[in-house]
N, C-alpha and C positions, 0 to 999 in steps of 0.2 A: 444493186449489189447482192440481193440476195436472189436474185433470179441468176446473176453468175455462178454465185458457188452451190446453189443445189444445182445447177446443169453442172458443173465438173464433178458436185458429189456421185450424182447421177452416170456421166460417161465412166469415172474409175470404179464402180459398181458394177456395170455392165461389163467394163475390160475384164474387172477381176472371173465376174462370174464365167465370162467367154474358155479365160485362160483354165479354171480349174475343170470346166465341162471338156476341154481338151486333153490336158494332163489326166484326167481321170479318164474317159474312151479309150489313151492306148495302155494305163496301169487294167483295165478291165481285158482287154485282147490278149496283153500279156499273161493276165490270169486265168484264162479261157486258151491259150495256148500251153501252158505251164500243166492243166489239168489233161486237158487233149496227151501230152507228153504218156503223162501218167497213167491213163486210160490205155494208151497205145499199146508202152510196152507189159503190160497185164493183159493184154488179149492175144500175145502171140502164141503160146500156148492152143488159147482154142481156135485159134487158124489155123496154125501148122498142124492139128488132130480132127480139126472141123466138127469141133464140139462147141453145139448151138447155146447150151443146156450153161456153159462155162462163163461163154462169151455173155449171156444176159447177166448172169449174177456179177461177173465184174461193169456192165453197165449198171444196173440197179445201184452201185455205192453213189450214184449220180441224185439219189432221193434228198438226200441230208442238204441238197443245194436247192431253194428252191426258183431262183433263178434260172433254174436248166429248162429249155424247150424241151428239147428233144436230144438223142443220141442217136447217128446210125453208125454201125461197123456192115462193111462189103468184104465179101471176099476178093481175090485177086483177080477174078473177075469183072469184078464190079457189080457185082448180084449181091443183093440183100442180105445178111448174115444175122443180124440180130437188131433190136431197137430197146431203145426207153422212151417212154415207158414201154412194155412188153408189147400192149395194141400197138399196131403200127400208124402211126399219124396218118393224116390223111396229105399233112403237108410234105411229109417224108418224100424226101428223090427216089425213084423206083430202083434209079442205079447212082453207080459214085458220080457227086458230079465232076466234070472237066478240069475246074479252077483247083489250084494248091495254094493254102497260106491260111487267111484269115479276111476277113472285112465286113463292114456294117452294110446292115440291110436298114429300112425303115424305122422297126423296133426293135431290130436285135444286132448281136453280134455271132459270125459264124466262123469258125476255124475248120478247114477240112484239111487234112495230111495222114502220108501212108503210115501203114504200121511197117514196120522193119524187124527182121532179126537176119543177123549175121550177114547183111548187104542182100540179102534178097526181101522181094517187095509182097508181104503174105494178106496184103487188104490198105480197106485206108479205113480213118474213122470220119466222121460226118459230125460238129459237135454246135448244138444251138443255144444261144444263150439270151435270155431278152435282157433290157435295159432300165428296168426297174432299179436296180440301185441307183443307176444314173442322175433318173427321173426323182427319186424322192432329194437328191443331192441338189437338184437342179430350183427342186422348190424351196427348199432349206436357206440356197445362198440368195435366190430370190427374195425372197421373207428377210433376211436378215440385211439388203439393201433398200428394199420399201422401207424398213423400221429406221433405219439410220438415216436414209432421207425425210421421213415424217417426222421425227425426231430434229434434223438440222432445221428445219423451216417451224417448228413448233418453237423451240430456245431460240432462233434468230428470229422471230417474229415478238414473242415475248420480252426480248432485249430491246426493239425497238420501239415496242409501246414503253416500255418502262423511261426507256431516253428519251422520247417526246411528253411524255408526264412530267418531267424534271426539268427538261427544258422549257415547258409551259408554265411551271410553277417560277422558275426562277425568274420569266417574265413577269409575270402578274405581282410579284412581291415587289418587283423593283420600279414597277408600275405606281405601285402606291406609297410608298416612300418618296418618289418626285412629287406628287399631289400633295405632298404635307410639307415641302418647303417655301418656305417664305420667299417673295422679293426682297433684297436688301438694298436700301436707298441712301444713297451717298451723298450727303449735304456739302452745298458750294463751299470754297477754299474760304477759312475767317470765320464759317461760323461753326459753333457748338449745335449738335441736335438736343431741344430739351428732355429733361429728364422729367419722371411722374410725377415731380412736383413743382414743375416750372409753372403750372397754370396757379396754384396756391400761391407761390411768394412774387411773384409781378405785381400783386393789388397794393403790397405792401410795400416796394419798393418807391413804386409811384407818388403813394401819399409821403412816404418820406424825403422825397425829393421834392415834394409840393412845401412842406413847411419847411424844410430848410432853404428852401427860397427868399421868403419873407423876414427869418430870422437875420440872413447873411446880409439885406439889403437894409434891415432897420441897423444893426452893428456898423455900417459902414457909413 
């Protein structure tokens, strides 16, 4: 019984943790697109003017996060235009890469899409994000299904010693209350069983029966 319900405590632990490490991956892509958004249309200015000088300091607002990998912006060529941090990573793409959207790598998450003004295409941005929020989230829900499972096996383990104490006590008392009753012997149909003082008055009944013998037979 209780190898059953820590394993179900255990599977709906695991579901749970599965389902929020998911829900929480595409709330964090949204968030790393949402920001990409905002980065975008703040750089079109220094595209459309090819000011390097403009395009850095609107990456730099990317410090305050520090989840950020990295930042690139390209120009419409697809050439290098500025980075964050200001060195250029070494992991940095030389050029824009191919793919548009968002998706996870190993340890991060990455969104790349164009900048836009007025339907024409003046760069894209390149935005990296690692997974550390994730990862500390990850250990949190972890940690708090260990504890709930050590916790259910501690109190049902506990409940079961205390039920076998109680039901060993209630034998052993009932144990010895049978040892202290008596046989009760049931004397044949006709007779009385004596009472503690039947051995005392038989002497005397005897001898009175002995002289009244003699009396009855001299009277007659």
């Amino acid at each position: 019984m209780m190898l059953t319900s820590t394993t179900v405590l255990v599977l709906t632990g695991v579901a749970l943790v599965l389902y929020d490490v998911a829900s929480f991956r595409q709330s964090l892509a949204r968030s790393l697109v949402t920001r990409a958004d905002i980065l975008a249309a703040n750089s079109t200015a220094a595209l459309a003017f090819d000011n390097r000088d403009d395009a850095i300091q609107v990456l730099a607002a990317l410090k305050s996060d520090p989840s950020t990998v990295m930042a690139v912006l390209y120009d419409r060529q697809g050439r290098l235009f500025a980075t964050y941090p200001a060195e250029v990573p070494a992991s940095a793409p030389p050029t824009a890469p191919g793919g548009r959207g968002g998706w996870f790598e190993s340890s991060a998450v990455v969104v790349h899409q164009p900048v836009i003004e007025e339907g024409r295409v003046l760069g894209t941005l390149y935005l990296k994000s690692d997974l550390r929020a994730l990862t500390g989230r990850l250990r949190v829900f972890a940690l708090v299904v260990l504890l709930a499972v050590m916790g259910s096996i501690g109190v049902a383990f506990a409940l079961s010693t205390w039920l076998q104490r109680g039901a060993g006590g209630a034998a052993g008392g009932g144990g010895i209350h049978r040892s202290r009753l008596r046989p009760l012997h049931l004397a044949p149909a006709g007779y009385r069983t004596a009472g503690p003082n039947a051995g005392r008055n038989r002497p005397a009944r005897l001898g009175e029966q002995g002289l009244r013998g003699p009396r009855q037979r001299g009277e007659r």
